[in-house]
C-alpha positions, -999 to +999 in steps of 0.1 A: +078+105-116+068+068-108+094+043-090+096+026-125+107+053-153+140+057-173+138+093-157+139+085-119+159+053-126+188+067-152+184+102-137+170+110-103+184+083-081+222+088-096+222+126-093+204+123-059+226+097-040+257+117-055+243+149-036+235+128-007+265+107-001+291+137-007+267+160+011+279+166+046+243+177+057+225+144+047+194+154+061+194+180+041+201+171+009+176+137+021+150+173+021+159+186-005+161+154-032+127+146-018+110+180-019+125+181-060+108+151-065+077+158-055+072+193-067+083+169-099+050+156-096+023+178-076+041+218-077+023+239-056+009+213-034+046+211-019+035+242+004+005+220+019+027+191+029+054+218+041+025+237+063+013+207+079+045+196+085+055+231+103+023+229+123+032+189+135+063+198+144+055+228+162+029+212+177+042+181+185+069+195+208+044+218+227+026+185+231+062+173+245+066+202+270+028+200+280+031+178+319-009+181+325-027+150+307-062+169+297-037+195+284-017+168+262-051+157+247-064+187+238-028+190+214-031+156+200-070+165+193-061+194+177-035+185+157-053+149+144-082+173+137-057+194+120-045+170+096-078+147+092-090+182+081-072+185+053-071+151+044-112+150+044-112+181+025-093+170-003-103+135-005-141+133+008-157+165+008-171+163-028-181+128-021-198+142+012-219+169-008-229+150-039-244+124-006-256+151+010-272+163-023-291+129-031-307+129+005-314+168+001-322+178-033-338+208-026-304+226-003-282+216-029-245+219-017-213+231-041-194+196-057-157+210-055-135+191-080-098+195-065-071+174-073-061+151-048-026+157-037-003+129-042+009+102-013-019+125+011-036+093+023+000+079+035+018+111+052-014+121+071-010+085+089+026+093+092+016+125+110-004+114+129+007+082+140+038+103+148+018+129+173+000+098+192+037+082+194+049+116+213+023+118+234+024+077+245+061+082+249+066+063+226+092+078+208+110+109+218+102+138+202+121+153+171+141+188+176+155+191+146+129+203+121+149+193+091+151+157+103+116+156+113+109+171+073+128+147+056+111+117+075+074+133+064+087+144+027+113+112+022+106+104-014+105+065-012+077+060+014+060+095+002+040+087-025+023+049-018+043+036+016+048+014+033+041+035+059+069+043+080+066+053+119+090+076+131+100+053+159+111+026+131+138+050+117+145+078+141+178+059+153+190+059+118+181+091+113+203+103+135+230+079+129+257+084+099+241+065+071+271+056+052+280+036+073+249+014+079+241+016+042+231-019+021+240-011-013+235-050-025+206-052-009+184-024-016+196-032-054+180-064-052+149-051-033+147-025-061+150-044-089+128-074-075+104-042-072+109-031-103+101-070-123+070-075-102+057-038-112+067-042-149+070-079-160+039-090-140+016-062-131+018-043-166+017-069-186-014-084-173-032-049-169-045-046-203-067-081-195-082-065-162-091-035-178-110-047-213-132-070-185-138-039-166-149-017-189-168-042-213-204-040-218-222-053-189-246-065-215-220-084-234-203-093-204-194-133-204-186-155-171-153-167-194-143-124-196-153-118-164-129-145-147-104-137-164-102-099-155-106-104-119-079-135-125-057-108-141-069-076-116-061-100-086-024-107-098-019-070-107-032-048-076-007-072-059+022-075-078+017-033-087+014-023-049+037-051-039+063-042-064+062-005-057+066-017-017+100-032-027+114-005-046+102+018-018+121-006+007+153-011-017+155+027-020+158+032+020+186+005+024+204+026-006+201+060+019+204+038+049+171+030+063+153-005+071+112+004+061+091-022+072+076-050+049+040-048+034+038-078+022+042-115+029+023-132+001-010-127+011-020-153-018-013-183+002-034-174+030-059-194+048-080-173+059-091-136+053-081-132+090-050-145+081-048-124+045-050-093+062-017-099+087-001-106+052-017-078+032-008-040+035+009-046+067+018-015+076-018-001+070-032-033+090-007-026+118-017+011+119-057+006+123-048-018+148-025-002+167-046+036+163-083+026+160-088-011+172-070-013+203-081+022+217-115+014+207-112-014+230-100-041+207-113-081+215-123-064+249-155-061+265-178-086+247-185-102+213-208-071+203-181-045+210-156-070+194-180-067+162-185-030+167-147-027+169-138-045+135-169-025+119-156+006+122-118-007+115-132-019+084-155+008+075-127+032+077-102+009+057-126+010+029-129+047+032-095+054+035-085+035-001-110+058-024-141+084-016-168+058-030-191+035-017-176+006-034-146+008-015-170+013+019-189-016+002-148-033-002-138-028+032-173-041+048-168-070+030-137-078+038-147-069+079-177-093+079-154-123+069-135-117+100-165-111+123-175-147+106-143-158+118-139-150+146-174-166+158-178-199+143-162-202+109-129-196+122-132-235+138-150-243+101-118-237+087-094-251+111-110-286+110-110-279+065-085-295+047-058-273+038-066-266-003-102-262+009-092-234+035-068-215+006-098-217-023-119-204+001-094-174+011-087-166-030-123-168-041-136-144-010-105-119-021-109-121-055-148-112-052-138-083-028-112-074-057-144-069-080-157-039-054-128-027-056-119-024-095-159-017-105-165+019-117-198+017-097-213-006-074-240-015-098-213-024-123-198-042-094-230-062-089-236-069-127-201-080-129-206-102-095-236-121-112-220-129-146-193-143-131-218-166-109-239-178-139-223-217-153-239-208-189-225-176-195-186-196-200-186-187-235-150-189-258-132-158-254-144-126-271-124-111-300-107-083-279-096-109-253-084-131-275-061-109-290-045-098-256-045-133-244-011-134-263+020-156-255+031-124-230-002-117-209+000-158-204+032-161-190+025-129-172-005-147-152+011-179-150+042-165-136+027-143-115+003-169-101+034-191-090+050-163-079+022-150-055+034-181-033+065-187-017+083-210-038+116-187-050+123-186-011+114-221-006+138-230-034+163-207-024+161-222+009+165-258-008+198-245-029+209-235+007+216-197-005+227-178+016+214-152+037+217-112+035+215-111+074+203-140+097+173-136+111+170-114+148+147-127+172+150-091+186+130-074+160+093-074+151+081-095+126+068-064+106+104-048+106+127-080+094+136-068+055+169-078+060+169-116+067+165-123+027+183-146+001+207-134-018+192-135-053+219-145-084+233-116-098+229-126-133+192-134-125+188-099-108+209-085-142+185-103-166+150-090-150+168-053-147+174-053-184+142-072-195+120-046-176+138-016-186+140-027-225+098-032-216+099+006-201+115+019-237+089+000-258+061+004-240+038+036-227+018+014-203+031+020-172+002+025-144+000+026-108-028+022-090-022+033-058-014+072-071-052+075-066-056+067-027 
């Protein structure tokens, strides 16, 4: 049951913020609306999440009541062992074996096929981002285990993010939430959400995927552009989208979730496109691998080492697959560039110069990343590099390069920048909130325009009457 379906739209969210606003227990009908929805979607794997959750808590306030430090370590170990446990089981151990059986042919290991619970990626950070909080003191430790269950299992940030630290929210968790509620503005958030996901990313899907899975041998530079021109404005616009309903849903129940995004497109750098990309997975490796490993300190070669293994493990942690290892390595050795000489290269670039160089270096990671292999990655890398393979357009294209997948990619490539703030700015809109120079950059979702209501009324109806007509309606990010 995806953000952007007539069933969670027309039916889920009105029965659920019923129960939850006439509930007198709202953390528990917050539990029990999330628990619904995703049994909805993954049944029996409810009882995982519930068990680690029971062990986290548990665990987390012995950790709590534990005054010796070696002691306090041990519990976080165990616990991060706990859940990384599960989450490698799941997620990496057939990738693990069928690695293990290429460098050992003759001790061949079992390749289990499991299904990959939903959102595990996300609440395993949660967890245990929430365990290294508690024992930093960072945030005080939950006593209520149906408060501390509803943060893990709370259906907007469950499935794909943002992800949420407890210390963000655990003040409105405990506060009353109808009175801190902003109806208006999680409607706009939501509905933003739910044009980028539909109008923009679905629409231009069907381009990125006939590239993709073309014949290599047919394969022409023209194709091949275009798909990762059309991939490049989708991942965003999908995961971005879904990021906005996620945060418009939490000011409906009366929580502020951080932002993801802040159009990464625009930036000038690929230091500069990853404080603007997937910000609250960027924040976490920083704030939970880079800086305990040392961060900038101790020398350029433990700087390098440093952003490696950041970058190793950001790879690893979108897919089990060496093209998203090959993805995140990528990505890393443009920063270690950088950060030691290209970094000045750039500053002393003219500004157009600096942004072409940003897209083209994202939108040749983006081909890692969408390939079905890393030789089809490669393949699909060299036709795009070769001047005489810009051929017309071939039949299958042609016919989905219709009047609605070129607006799509238009519209979506304006829209990747700034310029609906910027204009909204110019009109002198008005603000939801003003700006608070008390809160993190990361955490101001609030300070927004206040988008026309007709506007906001117009892309509601246009996407939902594309939701009726249409059975494409993918989202990428159910995968990691």
């Amino acid at each position: 049951m995806v953000f952007s379906s007539i069933i969670f739209i027309f039916y889920f969210v009105p029965v659920f913020l019923l129960g939850y606003y006439v509930s007198g227990w709202r953390a528990g009908a917050l539990l029990t609306g999330s628990a619904v929805f995703y049994v909805w979607g993954e049944g029996a794997y409810v009882f995982l999440l519930l068990g680690l959750i029971g062990l986290n808590y548990a665990g987390s306030r012995w950790l709590d009541a534990t005054a010796g430090r070696r002691g306090r370590l041990t519990i976080l170990a165990g616990l991060a062992a706990a859940d990384f446990a599960v989450l490698g089981f799941f997620k990496y151990s057939e990738f693990l074996a069928h690695n293990l059986n290429q460098l050992l042919p003759n001790a061949p290991l079992p390749e289990v096929h499991q299904a990959l619970p939903l959102g595990i990626s996300f609440f395993t950070f949660q967890l245990v981002s929430y365990a290294v909080d508690v024992h930093r003191g960072s945030v005080k430790v939950e006593r209520d285990l149906t408060r501390f269950a509803a943060y893990i299992l709370m259906f907007p940030h469950l499935i794909a993010g943002p992800i949420v630290r407890y210390a963000d929210i655990r003040d409105e968790m405990h506060g009353d939430r109808r009175k801190t509620a902003h109806l208006g503005l999680g409607m706009q958030y939501f509905i933003v959400g739910l044009c980028q996901k539909v109008l923009i990313a679905n629409t231009v899907a069907p381009l990125a995927d006939h590239a993709f899975a073309a014949d290599l041998m047919r394969l022409d530079a023209t194709t091949a552009w275009v798909g990762v021109w059309a991939y490049t404005l989708q991942i965003y616009f999908d995961f971005c989208g879904y990021s906005n309903m996620a945060i418009g849903l939490a000011f409906l129940l009366g929580f502020t979730f951080p932002k993801n995004f802040d159009y990464p497109y625009v930036a000038q750098s690929i230091t500069d496109f990853w404080r603007r990309w997937h910000m609250s997975l960027s924040s976490w490796f920083r704030d939970y691998v880079y800086i305990p490993l040392g961060g900038n300190r101790g020398g350029q070669w433990r700087t390098v080492r440093n952003l490696l293994i950041v970058f190793f493990l950001t790879g690893l942690w979108h897919g089990a697959a060496w093209r998203f290892i090959v993805w995140g390595l990528f990505h890393g050795g443009f920063l270690m560039l950088e950060r030691f000489g290209l970094g000045r290269a750039l500053e002393a670039a003219p500004r157009p110069l600096r942004h072409l160089y940003a897209v083209l270096v994202v939108m040749v990671g983006w081909v890692f990343f969408r390939a079905d292999s890393l030789p089809q990655a490669l393949h699909y890398l060299a036709t795009m590099a070769q001047p005489g393979q810009f051929l017309p357009p071939d039949p299958g294209l042609s016919l989905l390069l219709n009047a609605q997948s070129m607006a799509a990619l238009a519209a979506g490539s304006l829209l990747a920048a700034p310029l609906l703030p910027a204009l909204m700015e110019r009109l002198r809109t008005p603000r939801a909130e003003p700006p608070r120079p008390d809160l993190p950059a990361r955490l101001e979702t609030r300070s927004v325009h206040a988008l026309p209501i007709p506007l906001l009324a117009a892309g509601f109806v246009l996407s939902i009457a594309i939701l009726v007509g249409s059975s494409l309606n993918p989202f990428l990010y159910f995968r990691f």
